[in-house]
PyMOL Python script that loads the backbone (N, CA, C, O; Angstrom):
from pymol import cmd

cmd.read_pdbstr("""\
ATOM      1  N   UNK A   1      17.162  -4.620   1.183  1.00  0.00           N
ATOM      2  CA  UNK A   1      17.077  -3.712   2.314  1.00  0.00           C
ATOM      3  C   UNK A   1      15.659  -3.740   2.882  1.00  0.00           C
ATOM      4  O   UNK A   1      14.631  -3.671   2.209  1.00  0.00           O
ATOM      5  N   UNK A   2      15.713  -3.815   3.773  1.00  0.00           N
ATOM      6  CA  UNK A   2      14.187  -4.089   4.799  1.00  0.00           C
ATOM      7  C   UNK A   2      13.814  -2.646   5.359  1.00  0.00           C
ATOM      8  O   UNK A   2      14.210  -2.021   6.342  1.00  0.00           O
ATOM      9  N   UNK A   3      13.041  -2.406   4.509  1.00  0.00           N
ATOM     10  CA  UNK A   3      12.178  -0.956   5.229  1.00  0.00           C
ATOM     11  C   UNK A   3      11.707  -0.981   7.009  1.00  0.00           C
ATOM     12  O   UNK A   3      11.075  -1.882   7.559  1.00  0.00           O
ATOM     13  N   UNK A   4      12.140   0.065   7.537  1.00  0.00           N
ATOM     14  CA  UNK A   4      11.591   0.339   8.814  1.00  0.00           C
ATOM     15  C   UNK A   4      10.311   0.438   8.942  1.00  0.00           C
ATOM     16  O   UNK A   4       9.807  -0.271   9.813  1.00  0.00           O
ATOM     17  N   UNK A   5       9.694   1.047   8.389  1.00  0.00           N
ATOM     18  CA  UNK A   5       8.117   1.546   8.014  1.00  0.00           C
ATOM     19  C   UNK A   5       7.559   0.319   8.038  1.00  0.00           C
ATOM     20  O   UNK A   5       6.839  -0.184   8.900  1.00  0.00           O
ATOM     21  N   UNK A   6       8.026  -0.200   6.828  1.00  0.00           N
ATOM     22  CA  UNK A   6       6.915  -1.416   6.905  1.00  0.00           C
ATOM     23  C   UNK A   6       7.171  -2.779   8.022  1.00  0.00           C
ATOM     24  O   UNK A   6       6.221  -3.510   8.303  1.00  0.00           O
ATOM     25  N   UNK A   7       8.184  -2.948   8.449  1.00  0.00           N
ATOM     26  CA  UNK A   7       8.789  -3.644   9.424  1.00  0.00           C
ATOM     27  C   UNK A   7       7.676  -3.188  10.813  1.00  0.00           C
ATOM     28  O   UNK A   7       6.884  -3.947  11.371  1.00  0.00           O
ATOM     29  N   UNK A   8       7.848  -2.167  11.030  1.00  0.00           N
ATOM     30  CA  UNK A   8       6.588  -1.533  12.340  1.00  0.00           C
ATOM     31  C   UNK A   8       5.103  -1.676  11.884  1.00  0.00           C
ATOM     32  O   UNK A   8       4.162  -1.443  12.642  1.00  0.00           O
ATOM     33  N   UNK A   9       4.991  -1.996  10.850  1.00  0.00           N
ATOM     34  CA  UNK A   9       3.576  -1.683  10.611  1.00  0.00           C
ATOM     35  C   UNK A   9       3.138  -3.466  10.885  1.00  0.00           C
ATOM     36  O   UNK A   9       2.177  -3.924  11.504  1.00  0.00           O
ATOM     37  N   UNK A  10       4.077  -4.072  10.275  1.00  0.00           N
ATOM     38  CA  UNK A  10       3.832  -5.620  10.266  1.00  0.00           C
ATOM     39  C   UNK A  10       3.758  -5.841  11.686  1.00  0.00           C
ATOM     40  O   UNK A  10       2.796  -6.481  12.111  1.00  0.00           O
ATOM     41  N   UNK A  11       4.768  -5.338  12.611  1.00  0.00           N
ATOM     42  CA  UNK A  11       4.891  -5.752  13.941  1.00  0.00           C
ATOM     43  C   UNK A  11       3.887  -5.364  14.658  1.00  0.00           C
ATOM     44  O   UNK A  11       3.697  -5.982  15.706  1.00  0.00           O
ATOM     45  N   UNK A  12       3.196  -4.521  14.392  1.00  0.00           N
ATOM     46  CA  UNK A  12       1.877  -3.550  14.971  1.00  0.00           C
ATOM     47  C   UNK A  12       0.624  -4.153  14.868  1.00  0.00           C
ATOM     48  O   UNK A  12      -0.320  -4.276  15.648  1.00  0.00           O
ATOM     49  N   UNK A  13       0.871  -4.552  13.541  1.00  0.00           N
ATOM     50  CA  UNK A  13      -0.647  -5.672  13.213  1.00  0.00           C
ATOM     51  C   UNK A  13      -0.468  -6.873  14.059  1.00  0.00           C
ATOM     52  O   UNK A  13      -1.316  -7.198  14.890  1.00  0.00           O
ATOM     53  N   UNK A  14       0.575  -7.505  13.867  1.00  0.00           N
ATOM     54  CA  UNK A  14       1.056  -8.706  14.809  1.00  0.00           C
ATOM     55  C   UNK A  14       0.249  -8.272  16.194  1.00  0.00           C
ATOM     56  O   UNK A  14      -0.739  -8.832  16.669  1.00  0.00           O
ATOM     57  N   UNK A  15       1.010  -7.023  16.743  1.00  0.00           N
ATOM     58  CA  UNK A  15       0.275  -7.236  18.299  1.00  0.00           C
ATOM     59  C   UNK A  15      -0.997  -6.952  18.551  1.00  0.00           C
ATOM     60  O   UNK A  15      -1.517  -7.357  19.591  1.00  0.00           O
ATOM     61  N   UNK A  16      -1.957  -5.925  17.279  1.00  0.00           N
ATOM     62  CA  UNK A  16      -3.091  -6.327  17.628  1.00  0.00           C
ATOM     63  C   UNK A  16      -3.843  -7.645  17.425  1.00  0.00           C
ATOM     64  O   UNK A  16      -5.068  -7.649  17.553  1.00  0.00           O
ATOM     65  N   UNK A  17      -3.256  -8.631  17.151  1.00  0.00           N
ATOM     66  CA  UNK A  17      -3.928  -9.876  16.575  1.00  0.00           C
ATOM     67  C   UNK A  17      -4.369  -9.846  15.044  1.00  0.00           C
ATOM     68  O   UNK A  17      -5.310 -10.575  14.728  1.00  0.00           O
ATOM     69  N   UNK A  18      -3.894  -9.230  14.284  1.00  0.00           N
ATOM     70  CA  UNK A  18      -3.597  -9.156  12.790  1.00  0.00           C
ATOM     71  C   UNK A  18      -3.569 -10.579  12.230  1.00  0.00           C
ATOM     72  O   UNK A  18      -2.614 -11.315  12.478  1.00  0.00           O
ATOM     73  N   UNK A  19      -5.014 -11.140  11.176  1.00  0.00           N
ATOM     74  CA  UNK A  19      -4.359 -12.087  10.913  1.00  0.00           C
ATOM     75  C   UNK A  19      -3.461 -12.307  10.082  1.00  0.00           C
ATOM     76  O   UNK A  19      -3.348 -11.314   9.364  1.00  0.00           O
ATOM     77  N   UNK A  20      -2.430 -13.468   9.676  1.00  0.00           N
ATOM     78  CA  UNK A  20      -1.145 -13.358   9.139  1.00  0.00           C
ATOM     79  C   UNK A  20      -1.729 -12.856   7.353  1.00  0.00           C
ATOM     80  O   UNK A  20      -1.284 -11.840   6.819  1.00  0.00           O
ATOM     81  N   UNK A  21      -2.476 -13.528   6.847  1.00  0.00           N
ATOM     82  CA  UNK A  21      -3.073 -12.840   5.532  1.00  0.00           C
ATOM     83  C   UNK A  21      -3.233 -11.840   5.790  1.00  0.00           C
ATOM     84  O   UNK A  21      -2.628 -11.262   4.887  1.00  0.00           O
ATOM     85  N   UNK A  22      -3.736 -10.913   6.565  1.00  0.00           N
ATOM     86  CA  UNK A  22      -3.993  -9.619   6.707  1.00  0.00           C
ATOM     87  C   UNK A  22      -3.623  -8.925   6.530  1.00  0.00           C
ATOM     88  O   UNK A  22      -3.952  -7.925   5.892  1.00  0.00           O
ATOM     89  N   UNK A  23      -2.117  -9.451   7.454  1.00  0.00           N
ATOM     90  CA  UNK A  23      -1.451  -8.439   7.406  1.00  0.00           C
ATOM     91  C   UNK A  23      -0.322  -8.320   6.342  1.00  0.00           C
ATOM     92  O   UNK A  23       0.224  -7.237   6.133  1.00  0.00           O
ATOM     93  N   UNK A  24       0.131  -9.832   5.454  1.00  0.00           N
ATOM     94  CA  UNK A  24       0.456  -9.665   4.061  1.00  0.00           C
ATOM     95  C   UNK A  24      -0.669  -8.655   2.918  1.00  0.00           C
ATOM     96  O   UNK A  24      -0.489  -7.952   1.924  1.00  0.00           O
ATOM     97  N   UNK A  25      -1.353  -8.904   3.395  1.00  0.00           N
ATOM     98  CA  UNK A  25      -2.533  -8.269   2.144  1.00  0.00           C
ATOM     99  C   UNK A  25      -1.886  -6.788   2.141  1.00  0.00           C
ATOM    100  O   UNK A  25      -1.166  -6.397   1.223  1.00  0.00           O
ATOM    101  N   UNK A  26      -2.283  -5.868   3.475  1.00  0.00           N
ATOM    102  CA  UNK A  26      -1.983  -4.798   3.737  1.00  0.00           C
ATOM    103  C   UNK A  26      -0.344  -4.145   3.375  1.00  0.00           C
ATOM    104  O   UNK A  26      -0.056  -3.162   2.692  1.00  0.00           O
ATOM    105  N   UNK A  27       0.405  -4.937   3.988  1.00  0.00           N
ATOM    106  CA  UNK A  27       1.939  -4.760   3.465  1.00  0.00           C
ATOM    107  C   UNK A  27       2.222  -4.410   1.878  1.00  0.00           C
ATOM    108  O   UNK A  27       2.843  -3.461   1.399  1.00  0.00           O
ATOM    109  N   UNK A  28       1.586  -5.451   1.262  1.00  0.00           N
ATOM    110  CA  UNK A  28       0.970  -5.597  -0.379  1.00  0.00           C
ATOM    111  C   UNK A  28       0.940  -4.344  -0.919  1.00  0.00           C
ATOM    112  O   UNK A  28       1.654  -3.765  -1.737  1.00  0.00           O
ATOM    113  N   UNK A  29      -0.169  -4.001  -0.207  1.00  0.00           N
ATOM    114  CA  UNK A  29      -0.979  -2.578  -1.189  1.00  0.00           C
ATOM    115  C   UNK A  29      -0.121  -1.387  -0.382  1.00  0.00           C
ATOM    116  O   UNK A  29       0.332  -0.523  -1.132  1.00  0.00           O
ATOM    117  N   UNK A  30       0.054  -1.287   0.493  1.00  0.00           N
ATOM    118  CA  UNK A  30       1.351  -0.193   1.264  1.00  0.00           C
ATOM    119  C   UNK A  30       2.285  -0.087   0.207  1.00  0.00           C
ATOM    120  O   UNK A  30       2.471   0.908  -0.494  1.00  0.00           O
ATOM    121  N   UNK A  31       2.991  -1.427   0.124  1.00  0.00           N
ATOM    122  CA  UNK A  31       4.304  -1.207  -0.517  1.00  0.00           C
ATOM    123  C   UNK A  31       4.254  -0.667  -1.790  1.00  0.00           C
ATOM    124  O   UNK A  31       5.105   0.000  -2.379  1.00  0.00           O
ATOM    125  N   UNK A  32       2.604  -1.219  -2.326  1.00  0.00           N
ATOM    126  CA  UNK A  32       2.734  -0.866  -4.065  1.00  0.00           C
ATOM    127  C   UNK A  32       2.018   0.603  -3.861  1.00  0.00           C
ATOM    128  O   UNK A  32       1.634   1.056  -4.939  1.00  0.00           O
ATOM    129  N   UNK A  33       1.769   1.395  -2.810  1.00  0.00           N
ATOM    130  CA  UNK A  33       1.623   2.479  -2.852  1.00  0.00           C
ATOM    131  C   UNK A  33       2.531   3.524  -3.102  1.00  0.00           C
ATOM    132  O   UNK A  33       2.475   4.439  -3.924  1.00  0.00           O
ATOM    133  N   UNK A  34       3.829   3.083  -1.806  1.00  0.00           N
ATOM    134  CA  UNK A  34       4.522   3.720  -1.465  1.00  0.00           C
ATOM    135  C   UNK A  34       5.545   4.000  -3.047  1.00  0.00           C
ATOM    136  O   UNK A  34       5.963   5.062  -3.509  1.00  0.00           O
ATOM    137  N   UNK A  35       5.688   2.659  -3.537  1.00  0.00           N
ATOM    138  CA  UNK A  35       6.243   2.360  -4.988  1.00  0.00           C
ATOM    139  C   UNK A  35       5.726   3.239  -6.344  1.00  0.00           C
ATOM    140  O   UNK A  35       6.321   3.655  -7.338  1.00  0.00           O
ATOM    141  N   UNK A  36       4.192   3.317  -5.843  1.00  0.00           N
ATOM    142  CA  UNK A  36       3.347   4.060  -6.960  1.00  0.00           C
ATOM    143  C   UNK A  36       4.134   5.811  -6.996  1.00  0.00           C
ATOM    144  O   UNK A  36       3.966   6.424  -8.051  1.00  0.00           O
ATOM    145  N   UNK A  37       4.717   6.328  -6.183  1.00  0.00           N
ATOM    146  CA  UNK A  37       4.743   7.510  -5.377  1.00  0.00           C
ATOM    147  C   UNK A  37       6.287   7.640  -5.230  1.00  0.00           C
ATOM    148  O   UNK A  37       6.880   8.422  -4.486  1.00  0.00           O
ATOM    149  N   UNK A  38       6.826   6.722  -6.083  1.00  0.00           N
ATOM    150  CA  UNK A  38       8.155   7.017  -6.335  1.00  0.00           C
ATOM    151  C   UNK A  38       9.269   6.985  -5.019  1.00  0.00           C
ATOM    152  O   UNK A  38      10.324   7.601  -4.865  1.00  0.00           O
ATOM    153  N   UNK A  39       8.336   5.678  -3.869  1.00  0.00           N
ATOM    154  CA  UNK A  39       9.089   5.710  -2.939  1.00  0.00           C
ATOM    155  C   UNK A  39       8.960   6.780  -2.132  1.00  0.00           C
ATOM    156  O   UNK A  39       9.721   6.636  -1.175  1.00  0.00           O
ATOM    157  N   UNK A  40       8.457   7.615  -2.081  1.00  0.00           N
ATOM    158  CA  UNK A  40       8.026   8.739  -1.501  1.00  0.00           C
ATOM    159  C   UNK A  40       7.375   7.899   0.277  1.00  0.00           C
ATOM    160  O   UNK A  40       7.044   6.717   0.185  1.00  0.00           O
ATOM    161  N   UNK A  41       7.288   8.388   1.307  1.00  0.00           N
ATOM    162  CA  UNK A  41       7.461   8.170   2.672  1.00  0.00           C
ATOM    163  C   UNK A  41       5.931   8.482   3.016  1.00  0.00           C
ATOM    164  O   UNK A  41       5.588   9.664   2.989  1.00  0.00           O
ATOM    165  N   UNK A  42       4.871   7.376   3.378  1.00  0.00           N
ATOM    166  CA  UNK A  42       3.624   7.909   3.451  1.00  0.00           C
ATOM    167  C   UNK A  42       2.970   9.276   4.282  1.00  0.00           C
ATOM    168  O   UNK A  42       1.798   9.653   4.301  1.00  0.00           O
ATOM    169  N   UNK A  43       3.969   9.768   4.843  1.00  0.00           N
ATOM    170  CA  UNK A  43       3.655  10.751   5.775  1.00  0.00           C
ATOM    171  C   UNK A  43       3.954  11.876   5.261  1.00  0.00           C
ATOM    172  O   UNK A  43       3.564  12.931   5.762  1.00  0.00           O
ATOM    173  N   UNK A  44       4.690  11.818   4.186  1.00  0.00           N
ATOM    174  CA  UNK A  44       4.677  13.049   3.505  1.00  0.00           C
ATOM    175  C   UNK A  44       3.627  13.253   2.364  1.00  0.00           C
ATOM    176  O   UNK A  44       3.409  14.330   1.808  1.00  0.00           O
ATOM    177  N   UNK A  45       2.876  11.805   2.036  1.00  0.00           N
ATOM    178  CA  UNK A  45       1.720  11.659   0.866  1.00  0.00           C
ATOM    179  C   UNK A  45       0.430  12.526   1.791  1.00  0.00           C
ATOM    180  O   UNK A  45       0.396  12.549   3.022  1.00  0.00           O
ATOM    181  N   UNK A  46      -0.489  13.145   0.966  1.00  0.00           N
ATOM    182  CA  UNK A  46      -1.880  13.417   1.502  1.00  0.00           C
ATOM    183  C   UNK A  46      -2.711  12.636   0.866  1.00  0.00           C
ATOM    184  O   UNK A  46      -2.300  11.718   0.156  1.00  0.00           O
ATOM    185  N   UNK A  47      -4.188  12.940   1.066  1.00  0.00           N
ATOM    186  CA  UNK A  47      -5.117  13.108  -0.050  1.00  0.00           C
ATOM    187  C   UNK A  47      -5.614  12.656  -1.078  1.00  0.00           C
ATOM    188  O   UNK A  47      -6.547  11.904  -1.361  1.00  0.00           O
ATOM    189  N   UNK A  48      -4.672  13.358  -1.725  1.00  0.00           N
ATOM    190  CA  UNK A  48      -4.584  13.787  -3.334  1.00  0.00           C
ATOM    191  C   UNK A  48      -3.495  12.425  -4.432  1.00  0.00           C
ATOM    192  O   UNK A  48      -3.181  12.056  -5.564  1.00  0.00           O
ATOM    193  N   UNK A  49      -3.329  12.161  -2.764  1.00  0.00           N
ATOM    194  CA  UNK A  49      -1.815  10.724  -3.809  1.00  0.00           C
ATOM    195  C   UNK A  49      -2.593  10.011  -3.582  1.00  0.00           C
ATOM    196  O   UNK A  49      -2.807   9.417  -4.639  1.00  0.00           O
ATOM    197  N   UNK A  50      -3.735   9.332  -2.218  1.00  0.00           N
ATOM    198  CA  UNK A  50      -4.432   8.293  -2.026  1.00  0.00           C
ATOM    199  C   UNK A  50      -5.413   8.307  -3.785  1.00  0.00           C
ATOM    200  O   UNK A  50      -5.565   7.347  -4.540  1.00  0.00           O
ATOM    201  N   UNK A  51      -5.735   9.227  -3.901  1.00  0.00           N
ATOM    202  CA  UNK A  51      -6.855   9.856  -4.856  1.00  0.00           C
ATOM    203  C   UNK A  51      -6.158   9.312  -6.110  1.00  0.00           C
ATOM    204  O   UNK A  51      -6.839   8.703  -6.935  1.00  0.00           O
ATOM    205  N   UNK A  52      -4.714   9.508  -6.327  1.00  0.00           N
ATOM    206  CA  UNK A  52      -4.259   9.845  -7.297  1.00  0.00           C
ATOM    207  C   UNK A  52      -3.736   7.862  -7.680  1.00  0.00           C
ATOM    208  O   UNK A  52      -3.235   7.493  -8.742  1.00  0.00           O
ATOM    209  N   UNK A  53      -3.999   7.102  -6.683  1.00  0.00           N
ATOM    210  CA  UNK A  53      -3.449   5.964  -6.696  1.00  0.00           C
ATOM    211  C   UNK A  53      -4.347   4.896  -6.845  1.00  0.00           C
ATOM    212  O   UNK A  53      -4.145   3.770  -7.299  1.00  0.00           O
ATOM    213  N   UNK A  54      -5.476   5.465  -6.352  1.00  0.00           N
ATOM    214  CA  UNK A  54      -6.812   4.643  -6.506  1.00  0.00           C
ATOM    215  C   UNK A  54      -7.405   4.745  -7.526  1.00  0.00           C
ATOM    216  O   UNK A  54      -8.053   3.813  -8.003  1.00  0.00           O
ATOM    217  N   UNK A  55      -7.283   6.108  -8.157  1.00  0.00           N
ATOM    218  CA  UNK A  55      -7.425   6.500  -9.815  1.00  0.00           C
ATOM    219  C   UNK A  55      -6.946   5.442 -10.788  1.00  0.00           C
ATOM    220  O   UNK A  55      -7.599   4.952 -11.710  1.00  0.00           O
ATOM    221  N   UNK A  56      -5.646   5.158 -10.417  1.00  0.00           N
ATOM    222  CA  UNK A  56      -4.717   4.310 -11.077  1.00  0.00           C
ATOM    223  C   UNK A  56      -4.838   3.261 -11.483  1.00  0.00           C
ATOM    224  O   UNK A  56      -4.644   2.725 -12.574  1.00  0.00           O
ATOM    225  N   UNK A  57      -5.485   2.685  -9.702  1.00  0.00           N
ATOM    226  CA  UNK A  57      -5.935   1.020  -9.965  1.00  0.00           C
ATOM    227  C   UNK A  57      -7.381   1.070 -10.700  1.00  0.00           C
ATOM    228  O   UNK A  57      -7.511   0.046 -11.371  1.00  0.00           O
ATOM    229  N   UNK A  58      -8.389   1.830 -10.786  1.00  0.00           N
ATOM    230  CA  UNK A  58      -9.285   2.037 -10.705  1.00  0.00           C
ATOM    231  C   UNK A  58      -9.575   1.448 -12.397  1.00  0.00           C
ATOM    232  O   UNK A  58     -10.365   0.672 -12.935  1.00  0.00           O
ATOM    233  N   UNK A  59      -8.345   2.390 -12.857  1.00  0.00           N
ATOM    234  CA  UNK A  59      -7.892   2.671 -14.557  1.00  0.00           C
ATOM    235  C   UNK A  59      -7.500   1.359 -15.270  1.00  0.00           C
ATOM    236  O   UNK A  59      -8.031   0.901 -16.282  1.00  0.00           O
ATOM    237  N   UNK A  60      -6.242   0.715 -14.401  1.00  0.00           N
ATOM    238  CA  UNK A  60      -5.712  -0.335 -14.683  1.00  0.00           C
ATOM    239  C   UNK A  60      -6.594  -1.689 -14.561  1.00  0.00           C
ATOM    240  O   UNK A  60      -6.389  -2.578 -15.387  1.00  0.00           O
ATOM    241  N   UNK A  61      -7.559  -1.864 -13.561  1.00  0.00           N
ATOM    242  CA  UNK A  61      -8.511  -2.737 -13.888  1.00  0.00           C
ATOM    243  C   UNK A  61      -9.724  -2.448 -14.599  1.00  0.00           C
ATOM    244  O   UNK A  61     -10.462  -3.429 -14.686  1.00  0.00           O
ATOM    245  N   UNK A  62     -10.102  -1.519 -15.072  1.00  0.00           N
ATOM    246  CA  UNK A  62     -11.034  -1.442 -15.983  1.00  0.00           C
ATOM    247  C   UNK A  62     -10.259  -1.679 -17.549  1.00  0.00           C
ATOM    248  O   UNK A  62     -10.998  -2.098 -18.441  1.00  0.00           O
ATOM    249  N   UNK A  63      -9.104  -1.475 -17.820  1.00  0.00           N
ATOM    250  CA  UNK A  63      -8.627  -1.635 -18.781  1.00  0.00           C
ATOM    251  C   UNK A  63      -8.411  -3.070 -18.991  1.00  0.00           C
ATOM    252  O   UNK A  63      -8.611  -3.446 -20.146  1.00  0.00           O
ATOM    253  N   UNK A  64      -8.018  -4.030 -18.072  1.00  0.00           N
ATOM    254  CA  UNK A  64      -7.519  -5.375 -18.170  1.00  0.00           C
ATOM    255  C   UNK A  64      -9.350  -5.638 -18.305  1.00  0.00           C
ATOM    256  O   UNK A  64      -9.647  -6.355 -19.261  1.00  0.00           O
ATOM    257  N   UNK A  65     -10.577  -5.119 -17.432  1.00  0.00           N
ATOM    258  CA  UNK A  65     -11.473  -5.403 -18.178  1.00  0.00           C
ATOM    259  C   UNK A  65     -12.133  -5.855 -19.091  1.00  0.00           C
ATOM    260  O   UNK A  65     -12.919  -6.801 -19.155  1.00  0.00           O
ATOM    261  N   UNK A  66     -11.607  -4.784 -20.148  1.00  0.00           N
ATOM    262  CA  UNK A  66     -12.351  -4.270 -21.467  1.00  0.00           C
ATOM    263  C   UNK A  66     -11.325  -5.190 -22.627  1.00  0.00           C
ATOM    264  O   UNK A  66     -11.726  -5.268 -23.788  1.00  0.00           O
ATOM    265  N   UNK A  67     -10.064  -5.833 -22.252  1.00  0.00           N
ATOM    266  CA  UNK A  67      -9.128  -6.795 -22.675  1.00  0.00           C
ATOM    267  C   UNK A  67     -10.216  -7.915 -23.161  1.00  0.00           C
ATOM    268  O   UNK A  67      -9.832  -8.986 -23.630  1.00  0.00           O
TER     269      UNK A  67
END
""", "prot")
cmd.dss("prot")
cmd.show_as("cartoon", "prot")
cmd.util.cbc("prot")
cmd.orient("prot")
């Protein structure tokens, strides 16, 4: 199933001249956001989930780190 959300966001970068990595990169970390958040709809996230997600990665690469 092809998300709307991210379908507009890709098409959006497209028309500002998005380059094509770019705008995979971005899609990337969107999707594994939106995923982090239980699928949850970014417009209903604040803050506190950006906070709470960057924590995450923050965690998860210092741990593969210290590996």
């Amino acid at each position: 199933m092809v998300s709307l959300f991210l379908t507009y966001i890709k098409e959006y970068m497209y028309q500002k001249s998005y380059a094509k990595r770019t705008v995979e990169s971005y899609l990337y970390w969107i999707k594994n956001y939106i995923l982090f958040h239980n699928k949850k709809h970014p417009y209903k996230l604040d803050n506190d989930d950006v906070e709470q997600f960057l924590s995450y990665l923050a965690n998860q690469l210092h741990s593969l780190n210290n590996n």
